[in-house]
N, C-alpha and C positions, 0 to 999 in steps of 0.2 A: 680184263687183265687179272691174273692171278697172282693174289699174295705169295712174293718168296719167303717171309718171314714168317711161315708156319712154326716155330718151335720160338717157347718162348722163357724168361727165366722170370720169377719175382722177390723182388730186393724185400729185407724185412728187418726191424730192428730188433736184437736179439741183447740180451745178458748174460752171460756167460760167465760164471766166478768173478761178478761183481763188475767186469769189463764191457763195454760197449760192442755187438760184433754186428757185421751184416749178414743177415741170413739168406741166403739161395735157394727156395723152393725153385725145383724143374721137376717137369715127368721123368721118367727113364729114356733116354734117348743117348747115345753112342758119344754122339758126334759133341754133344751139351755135356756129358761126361768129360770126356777127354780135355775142355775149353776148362773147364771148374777147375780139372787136375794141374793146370797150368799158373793156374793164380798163386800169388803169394802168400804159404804156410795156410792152405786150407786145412780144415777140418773136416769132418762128421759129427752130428749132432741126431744122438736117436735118440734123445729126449723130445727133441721140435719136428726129428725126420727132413733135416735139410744140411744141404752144406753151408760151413760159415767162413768169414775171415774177420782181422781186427780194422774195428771201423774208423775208417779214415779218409783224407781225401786222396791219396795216392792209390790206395785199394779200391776205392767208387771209382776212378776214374780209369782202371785196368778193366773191371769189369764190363766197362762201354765198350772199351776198347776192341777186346777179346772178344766180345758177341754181336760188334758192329757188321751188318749186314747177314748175320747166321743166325741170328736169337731179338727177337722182342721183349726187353730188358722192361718189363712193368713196375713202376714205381710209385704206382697208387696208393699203398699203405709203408711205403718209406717218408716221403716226401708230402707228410701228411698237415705241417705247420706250414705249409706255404700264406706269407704276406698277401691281403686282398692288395688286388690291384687299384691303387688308388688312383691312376690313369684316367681311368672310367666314370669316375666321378658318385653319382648317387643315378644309379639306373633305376629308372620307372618304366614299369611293364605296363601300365596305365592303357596305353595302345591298345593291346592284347586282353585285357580283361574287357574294354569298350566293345572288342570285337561280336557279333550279333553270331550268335547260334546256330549251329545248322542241326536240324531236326538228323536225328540215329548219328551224331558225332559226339565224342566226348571230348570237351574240352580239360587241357592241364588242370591240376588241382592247383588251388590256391597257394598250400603249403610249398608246392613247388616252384612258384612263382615266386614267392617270400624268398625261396632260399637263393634262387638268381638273384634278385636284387641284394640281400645282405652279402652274396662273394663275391657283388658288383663286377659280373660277366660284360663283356662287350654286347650294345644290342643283338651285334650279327650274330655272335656265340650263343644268345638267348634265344634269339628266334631259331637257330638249327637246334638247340636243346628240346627245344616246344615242340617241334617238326615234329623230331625224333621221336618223343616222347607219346604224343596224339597219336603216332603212325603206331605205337608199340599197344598202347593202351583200347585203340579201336581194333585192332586186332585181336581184342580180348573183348570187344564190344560187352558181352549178353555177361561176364564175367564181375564180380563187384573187384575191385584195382587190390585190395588189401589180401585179398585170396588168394593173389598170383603168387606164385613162388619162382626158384631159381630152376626149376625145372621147365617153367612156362616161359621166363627168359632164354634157356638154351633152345625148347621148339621154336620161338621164333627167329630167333639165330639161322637154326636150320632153313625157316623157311626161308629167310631173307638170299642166305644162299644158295638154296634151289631156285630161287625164284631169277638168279643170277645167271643161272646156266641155258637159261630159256633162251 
């Protein structure tokens, strides 16, 4: 099944003559132009090279609004002070560090493991994190982890989605 939501925008916290604003990175695209021009009292910002507006909750929540099902609204480094979920209790990965070696596999590093437990993830969420992570990291097998750059994240990217079209 292929993603409709190719085109994507991302939220950013911006200051602006001492004001709170949310900043709009997008690539150049028509249709993501036109959806920005519609928000209330945007701007241009070629200090940051993004669109902005004043930050608020009436303004965040147009912006869902306006790119609901046309744009993947990334919120990663907006919504950066998120509350650990104290739901989950004190997660121990204990499991997964006991687990027995498989000779030419790399297992998670440690430090990654520390950080699931400290943003006290759901087990399930940990174990797809660890998946993930193993499948990305053995893909780099012969490679040392700290070498890898965001270049070697986008080839595998790629592969993951050729490997998709098969």
């Amino acid at each position: 099944m292929e993603n409709k939501l190719q085109k994507s925008i991302t939220l950013k916290h911006l200051l602006i003559n001492g004001e709170k604003q949310i900043g709009i990175r997008f690539y150049p695209d028509k249709i993501i132009q036109l959806l920005i021009k519609t928000l209330n009292e945007v701007k241009w910002s070629d200090k940051y090279g993004m669109a902005y507006i004043k930050n608020n909750k009436e303004n965040l929540d147009q912006i869902f609004v306006s790119f609901k099902g046309v744009a993947w609204v990334n919120c990663n480094r907006f919504f950066t002070n998120k509350p650990l979920n104290q739901e989950n209790g004190n997660i121990n990965l204990d499991w997964y560090r006991r687990k027995i070696s498989v000779k030419r596999f790399k297992k998670c590093p440690e430090e990654f493991l520390m950080k699931l437990e400290l943003k006290q993830y759901a087990k399930n969420t940990s174990r797809t994190y660890i998946s993930m992570f193993e499948r990305f990291i053995n893909y780099y097998y012969d490679y040392d982890l700290l070498s890898l750059n965001e270049s070697d994240i986008r080839n595998y990217l790629h592969f993951l989605i050729e490997r998709r079209k098969v």
